[in-house]
N, C-alpha and C positions, 0 to 999 in steps of 0.2 A: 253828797249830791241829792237835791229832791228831784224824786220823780216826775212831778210836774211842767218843771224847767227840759227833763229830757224828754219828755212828753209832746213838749213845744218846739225844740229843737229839730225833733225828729219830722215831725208833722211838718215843718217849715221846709226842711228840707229837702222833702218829696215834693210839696208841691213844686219848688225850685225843678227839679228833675222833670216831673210832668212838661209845665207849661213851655219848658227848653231844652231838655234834651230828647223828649218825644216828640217837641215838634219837630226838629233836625231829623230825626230818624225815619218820620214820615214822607218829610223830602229826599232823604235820600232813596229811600226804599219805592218812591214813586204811587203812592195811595191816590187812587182815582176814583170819586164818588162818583161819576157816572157809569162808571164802566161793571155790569151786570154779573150778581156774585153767583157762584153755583147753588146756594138754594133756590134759584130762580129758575138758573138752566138747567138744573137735573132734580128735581121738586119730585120727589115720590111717595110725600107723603110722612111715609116713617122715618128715615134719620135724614132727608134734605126737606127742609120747611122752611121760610120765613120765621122769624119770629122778632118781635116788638122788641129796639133795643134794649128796654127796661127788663123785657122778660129775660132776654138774652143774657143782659149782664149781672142777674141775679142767679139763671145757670150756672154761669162761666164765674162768678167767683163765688159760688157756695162749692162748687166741683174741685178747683183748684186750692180753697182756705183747708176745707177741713179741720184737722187738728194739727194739723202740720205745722203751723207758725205758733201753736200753744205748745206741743210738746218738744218742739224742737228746742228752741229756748229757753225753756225750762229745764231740761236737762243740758242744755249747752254751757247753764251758768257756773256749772261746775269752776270753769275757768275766769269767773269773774264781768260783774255786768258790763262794765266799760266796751271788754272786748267783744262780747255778744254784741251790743248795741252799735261800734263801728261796723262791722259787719254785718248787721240785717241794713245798714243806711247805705254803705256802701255797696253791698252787694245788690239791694234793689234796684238800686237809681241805674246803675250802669251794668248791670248782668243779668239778674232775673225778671224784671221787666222789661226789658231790650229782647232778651230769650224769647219774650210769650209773644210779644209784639210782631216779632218777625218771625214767630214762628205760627202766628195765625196769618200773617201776610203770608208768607210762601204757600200754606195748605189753600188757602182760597185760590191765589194765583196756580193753584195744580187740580181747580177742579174738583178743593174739599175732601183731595185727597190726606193721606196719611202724610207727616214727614220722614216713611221711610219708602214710600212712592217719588218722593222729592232727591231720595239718596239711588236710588234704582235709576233715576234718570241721568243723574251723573254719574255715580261709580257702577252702574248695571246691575245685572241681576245679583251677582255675589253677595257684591256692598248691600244689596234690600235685604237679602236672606241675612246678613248677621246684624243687621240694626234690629229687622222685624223679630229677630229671635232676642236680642239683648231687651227690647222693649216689652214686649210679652213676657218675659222672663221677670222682668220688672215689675209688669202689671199683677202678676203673682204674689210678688212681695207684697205690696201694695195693700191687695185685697187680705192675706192674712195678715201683715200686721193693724193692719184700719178695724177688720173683725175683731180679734181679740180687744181691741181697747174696747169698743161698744161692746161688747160682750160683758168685761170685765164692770163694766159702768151699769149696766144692766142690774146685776146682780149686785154690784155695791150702793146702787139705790133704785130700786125698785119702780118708785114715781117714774123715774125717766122712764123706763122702761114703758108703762103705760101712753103717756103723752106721746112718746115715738110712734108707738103702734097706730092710734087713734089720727095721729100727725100726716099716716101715709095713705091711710083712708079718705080722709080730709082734700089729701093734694090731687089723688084720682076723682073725687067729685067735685073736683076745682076746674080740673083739665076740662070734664064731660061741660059743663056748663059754660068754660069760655070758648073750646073748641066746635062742639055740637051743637049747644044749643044757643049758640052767639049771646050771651051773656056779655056784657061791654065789662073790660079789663078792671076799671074802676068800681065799679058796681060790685064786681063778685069780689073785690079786694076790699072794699069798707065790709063785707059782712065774713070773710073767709080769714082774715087777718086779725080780727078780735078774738073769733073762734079758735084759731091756734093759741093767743097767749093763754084764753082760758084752759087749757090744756094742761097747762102747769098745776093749777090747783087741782085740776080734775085727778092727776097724775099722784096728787101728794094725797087726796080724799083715797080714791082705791089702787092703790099699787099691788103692781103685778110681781108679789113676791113668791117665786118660785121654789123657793129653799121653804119655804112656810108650806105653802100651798100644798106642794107635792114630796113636802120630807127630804127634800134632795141638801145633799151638800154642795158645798160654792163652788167647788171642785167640777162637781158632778152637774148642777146651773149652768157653769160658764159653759160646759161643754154644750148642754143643749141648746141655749144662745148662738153659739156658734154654727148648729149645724140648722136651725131656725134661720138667722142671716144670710146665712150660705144661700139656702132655699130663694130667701128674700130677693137675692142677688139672681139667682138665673132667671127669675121672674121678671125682675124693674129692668132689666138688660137685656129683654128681646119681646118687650112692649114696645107701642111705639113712645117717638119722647112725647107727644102732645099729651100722651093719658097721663104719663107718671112723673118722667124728666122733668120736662119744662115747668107744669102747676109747681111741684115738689120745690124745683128751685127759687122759682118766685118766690113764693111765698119762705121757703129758707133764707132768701135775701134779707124780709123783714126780721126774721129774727137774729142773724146776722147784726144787722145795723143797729137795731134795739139794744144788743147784747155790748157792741164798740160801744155806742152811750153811753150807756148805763157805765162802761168802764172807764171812758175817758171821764165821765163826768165823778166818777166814784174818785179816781187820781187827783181830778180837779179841787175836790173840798176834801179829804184826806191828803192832799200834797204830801206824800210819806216819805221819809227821807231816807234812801236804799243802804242800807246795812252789812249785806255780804260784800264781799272785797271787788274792789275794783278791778282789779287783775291777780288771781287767785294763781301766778304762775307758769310755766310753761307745759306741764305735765299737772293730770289731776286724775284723785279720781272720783266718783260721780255712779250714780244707778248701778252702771254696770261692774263696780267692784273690783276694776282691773284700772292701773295707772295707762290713762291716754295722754297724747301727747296734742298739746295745743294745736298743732300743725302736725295731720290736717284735722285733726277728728273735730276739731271747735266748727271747722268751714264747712263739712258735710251736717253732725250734729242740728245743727239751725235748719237745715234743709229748706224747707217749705220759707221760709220767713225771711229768707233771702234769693236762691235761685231753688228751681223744681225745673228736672225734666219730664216728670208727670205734667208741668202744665201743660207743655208741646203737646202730649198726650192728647189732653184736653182740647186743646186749643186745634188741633188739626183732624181733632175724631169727632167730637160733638159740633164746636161752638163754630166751627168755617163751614158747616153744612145749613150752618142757622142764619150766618149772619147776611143780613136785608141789603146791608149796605157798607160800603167799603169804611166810609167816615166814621165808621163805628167802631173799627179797629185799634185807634187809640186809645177813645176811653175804656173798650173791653179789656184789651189786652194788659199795655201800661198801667190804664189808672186801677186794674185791679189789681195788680202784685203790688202796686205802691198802699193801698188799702190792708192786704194782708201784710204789708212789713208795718202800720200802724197797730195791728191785732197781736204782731208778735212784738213789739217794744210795751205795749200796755202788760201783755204776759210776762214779760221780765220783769215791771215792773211791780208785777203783785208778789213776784218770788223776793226778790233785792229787798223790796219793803217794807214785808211781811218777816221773814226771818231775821233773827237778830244776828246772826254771824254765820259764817261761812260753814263752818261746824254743824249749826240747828238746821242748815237748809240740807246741808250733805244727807245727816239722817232725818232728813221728810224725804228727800226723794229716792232713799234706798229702802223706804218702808209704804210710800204712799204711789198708785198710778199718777201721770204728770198731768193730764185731764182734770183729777182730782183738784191735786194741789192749786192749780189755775182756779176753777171756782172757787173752791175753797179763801184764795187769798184775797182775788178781786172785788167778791163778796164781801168782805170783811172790809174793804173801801165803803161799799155802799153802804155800811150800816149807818151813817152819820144824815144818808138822805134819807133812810127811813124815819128815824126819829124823828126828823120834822114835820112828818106826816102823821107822829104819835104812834108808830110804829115800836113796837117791842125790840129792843137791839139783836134777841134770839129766834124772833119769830120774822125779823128785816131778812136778818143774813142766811134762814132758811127759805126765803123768797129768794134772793138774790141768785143763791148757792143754785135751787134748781132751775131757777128760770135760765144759768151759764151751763149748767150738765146738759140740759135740753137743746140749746141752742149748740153745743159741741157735738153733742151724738146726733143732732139733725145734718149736721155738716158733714159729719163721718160717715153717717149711711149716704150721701150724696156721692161722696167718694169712693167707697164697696161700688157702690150698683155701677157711679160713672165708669169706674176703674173695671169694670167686669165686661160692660160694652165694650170699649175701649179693648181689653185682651182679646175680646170677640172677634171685631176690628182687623188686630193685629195676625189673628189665628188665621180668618180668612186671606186677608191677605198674604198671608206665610205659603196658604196651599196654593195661592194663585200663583207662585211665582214655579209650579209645577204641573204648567198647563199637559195635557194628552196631547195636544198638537207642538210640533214646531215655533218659538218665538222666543222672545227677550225676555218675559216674565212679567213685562208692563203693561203688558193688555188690560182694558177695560174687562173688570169682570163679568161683567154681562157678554162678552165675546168668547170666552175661555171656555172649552171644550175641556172636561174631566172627565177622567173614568169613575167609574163604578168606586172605589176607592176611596178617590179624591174626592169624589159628590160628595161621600158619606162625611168626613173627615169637614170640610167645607162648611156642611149645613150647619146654621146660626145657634139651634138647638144642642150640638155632638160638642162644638166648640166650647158653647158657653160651662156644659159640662166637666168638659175637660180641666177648664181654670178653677173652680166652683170645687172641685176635686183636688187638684193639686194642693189649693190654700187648703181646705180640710186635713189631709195629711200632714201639713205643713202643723197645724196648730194644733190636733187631736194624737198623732203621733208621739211628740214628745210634749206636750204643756211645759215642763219648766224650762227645754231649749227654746222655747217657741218666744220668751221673755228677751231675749235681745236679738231680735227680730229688727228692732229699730236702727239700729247702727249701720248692718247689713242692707235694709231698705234705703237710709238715706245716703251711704255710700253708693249704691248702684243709683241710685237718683239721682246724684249729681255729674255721676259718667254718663248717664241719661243724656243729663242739661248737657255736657262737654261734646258729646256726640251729635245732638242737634245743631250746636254753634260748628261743629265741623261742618257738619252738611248746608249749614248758611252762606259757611264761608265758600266752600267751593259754587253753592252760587253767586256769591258775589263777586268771586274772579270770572267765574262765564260772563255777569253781565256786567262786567268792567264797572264794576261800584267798589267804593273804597274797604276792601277786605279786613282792615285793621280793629272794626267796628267787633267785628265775632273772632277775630282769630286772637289778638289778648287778653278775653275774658274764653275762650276754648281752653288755652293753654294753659290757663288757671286752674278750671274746672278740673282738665284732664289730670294733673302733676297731683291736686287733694285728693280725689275719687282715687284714683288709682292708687297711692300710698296707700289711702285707708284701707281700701278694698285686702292690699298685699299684708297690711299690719294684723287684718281679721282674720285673713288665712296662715297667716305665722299661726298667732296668735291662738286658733281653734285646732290647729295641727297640735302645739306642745297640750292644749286641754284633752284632746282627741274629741271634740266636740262636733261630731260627724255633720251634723245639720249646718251650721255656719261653715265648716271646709268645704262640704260640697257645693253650697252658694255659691258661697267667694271666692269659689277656685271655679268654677263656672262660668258665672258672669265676668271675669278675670279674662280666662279663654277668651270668649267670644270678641269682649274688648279691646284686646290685644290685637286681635286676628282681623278685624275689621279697623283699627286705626293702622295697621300696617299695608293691608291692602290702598288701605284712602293713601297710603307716600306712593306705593309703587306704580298706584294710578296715574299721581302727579308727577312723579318722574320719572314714567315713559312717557308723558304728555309733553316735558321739557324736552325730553331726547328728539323727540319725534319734531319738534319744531328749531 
């Protein structure tokens, strides 16, 4: 098979889903561009603002890509590209962008609330308390698994490292000038948008090697990265978004699309013909060293690059507080998860193409980060453009290489910082649902009367701490438990996604819409997630691998206890009528 042709395929076939099955989903779900979105109506400033659909939709998918559709895939091909690839196609067009889609319509229609203010309103206070704890709980994973990759990238090449830094400086004097000092959008983007790619060389000219610099081992690096990021993260997470978020993401857009380019078009004139097996079986195993099983671990595995219940995240924390205008919900929502399922077929394709058998790819990815191997291989596409520019084949593919490391670790930290708001979010709203007065737990927070206590616990500051904390332990604790981290994250990620298609669903029987749209890609979600989750908990019980038991017997829990409450809701609702 060439890559190319699946390249084309793939690309062909989202847009098919776009322009027809997102339009249907629009109509049913009833999007009304005149009708006035909560950045309008509750505009404060710091997390409700307007913002330019351009700006908007380069928040909302440098926040939701990250490295999510690179490493998920990359390690998913364990089991052979063919099946990865029906699955990010499949899973896009009709799950994961249907998910984000109607899960930034519902947060808008609630007021730019959270979707588990959406679950409060139908299954009450209980059902909010275990989604808001299963998501938070989530946004945990999240941020430490996201940390340690950039961390780990950090210290395996030092340039990035540099360019990041300078990268986030850049976005905060990006903000000041188009927020403050009305600098027009265009303007500060022809001179702010050259300056970042120069970054790249700047990044390769003085790199910030910290094993050199300060004698430290990579061991003892990574660790400080981590608790440097950490820092990063409670900061970008309780500014406002105008200073950091929004510039940051903009401008991460352009590198973003710079970086698809360069890859689709690297595919383009390398047309490589994919090498590791098409179907590598039903059982494999892959990074983690231990035989999985196609089903479900292939469906979670992909995560991001097919369905995320971090986008919901996303999509009803940040990007419904932003969005100007309803009509905007398609291309934000839809046309970005079909963009990251492009990002994650180009990623399979540098792994398939790049390794010459099943065997040479097993040991790169049980020896190399999955981040890596993506630059590493897609680059090695571009070498044939630079030559024609009389570019050195070793001095192209060290351009190439850092110009993908940069553009992935800018993504990732989008996702740390977004993902840390986001827990914030959720934290606050967790304590809301334990007002000092009498009520349902749905109150507007601005009405909620706390004690002494609950202020403390509440404030933006104590919270952000609290996550920023947890991930530290999570990754500082044990460093080499902390390495499959990912399984666990995107298992709880896709009961995520299964738990939001639940709570769509019960709205879509309240508003007498055709429920069938979220309730067979639910029960999908739910039956993979939930296997995986139970195989991790086996599975870390016979290792006694205390870090993943307690996860995955955790979030397990919470799971469980909140998809059983959603029947008994629904059938005393039957009884009752």
């Amino acid at each position: 098979m060439n890559g190319l042709v699946l390249l084309l395929i793939a690309s062909a076939c989202f847009l098919g889903g776009y322009f027809l099955y997102s339009r249907f989903l629009g109509k049913v779900l009833g999007v009304d561009p005149s009708r006035e979105t909560p950045a309008h109506t509750r505009r404060d400033g710091v997390d409700y603002i307007p913002a330019h659909p351009t700006v908007l939709f380069g928040h909302h998918f440098a926040a939701i890509a990250g490295a999510g559709p690179i490493v998920g895939p990359v390690l998913a091909a364990e089991f052979g590209w063919a099946s990865v690839a029906l699955w990010i196609i499949i899973g896009c067009i009709f799950i994961g962008a249907a998910h984000d889609m109607i899960a930034l319509f519902l947060s808008v229609r609630h007021g730019g609330e959270s979707i588990g203010t959406v679950i409060g309103e139908v299954l009450g206070k209980p059902g909010r308390i275990l989604f808001l704890l299963f998501s938070w709980s989530a946004l945990v994973l999240v941020l430490a698994e996201f940390t340690r990759q950039i961390a780990a990238t950090f210290v395996a090449d030092p340039a990035i490292a540099t360019a990041s830094l300078l990268f986030i400086a850049e976005a905060i004097v990006f903000g000041i000038c188009v927020y403050r000092l009305r600098m027009p959008v265009l303007l500060a983007s022809l001179i702010f948008v050259p300056v970042m790619f120069a970054f790249v060389w700047v990044g390769n000219v003085l790199p910030l090697d910290v094993c050199a610099i300060m004698g430290m081992s990579k061991e003892a690096a990574q660790a400080m990265w981590t608790v440097v990021l950490l820092a990063y993260c409670f900061l970008a997470s309780t500014m406002p978004v105008w200073l950091l978020l929004q510039p940051r993401d903009y401008l991460n857009a352009y590198l973003l699309y710079a970086m698809m380019a360069l890859g689709f078009l690297g595919v383009f004139v390398a047309h490589p013909t994919l090498h590791i097996d098409a179907f590598a079986g039903f059982s494999a195993v892959g990074r983690s060293g231990v035989q999985e099983l196609l089903f479900p671990f292939l469906f979670v595995t992909v995560a991001c690059g097919a369905c995320s219940g971090f986008h919901a995240l996303v999509a009803s924390g940040t990007s419904a507080k932003q969005l100007d205008n309803e009509r905007s919900i398609r291309p934000i929502a839809y046309g970005g998860m079909l963009l990251e399922g492009v990002l994650a077929i180009i990623a399979l394709i540098g792994v398939a193409g790049t390794y010459m058998s099943q065997k040479e790819y097993v040991a790169a990815v049980q020896s190399m980060e999955p981040v890596q191997m993506f630059a590493s291989t897609v680059a090695g596409f571009c070498v044939t453009i630079f030559e024609k520019f009389g570019v050195a084949p070793d001095v192209g593919k060290r351009i190439a290489e850092s110009f993908m490391l940069l553009s992935v670790s800018a993504f990732l930290m989008t996702t740390v910082d977004a993902g840390t708001r986001l827990a914030r979010f959720s934290w606050q709203e967790l304590m809301d649902c334990f007002p000092s007065k009498k009520g349902n737990g749905s109150e507007p927070v601005a009405s909620v009367r706390r004690s002494p206590a609950l202020g403390f616990f509440h404030n933006m500051y104590v919270g952000t701490t609290i996550v920023c904390a947890l991930a530290a332990a999570l990754l500082l604790g044990n460093p080499k438990a902390a390495k499959s981290l990912w399984t666990i994250f995107a298992s709880a990620n896709q009961l995520l996604a299964s738990l939001t298609l639940l709570a769509a669903t019960l709205w879509f029987v309240r508003s007498r819409k055709p429920c069938w749209l979220t309730l067979v890609p639910m029960c999908f979600m739910l039956s993979v997630s939930s296997y995986a989750l139970i195989s991790i908990f086996v599975s870390a019980m016979g290792a006694g691998d205390w870090m993943r038991l307690g996860a995955s017997g955790f979030l397990l829990l919470v799971a469980i206890a909140l998809v059983l409450f959603t029947l008994s809701k629904m059938l005393g609702r039957r009884d009752r009528a």
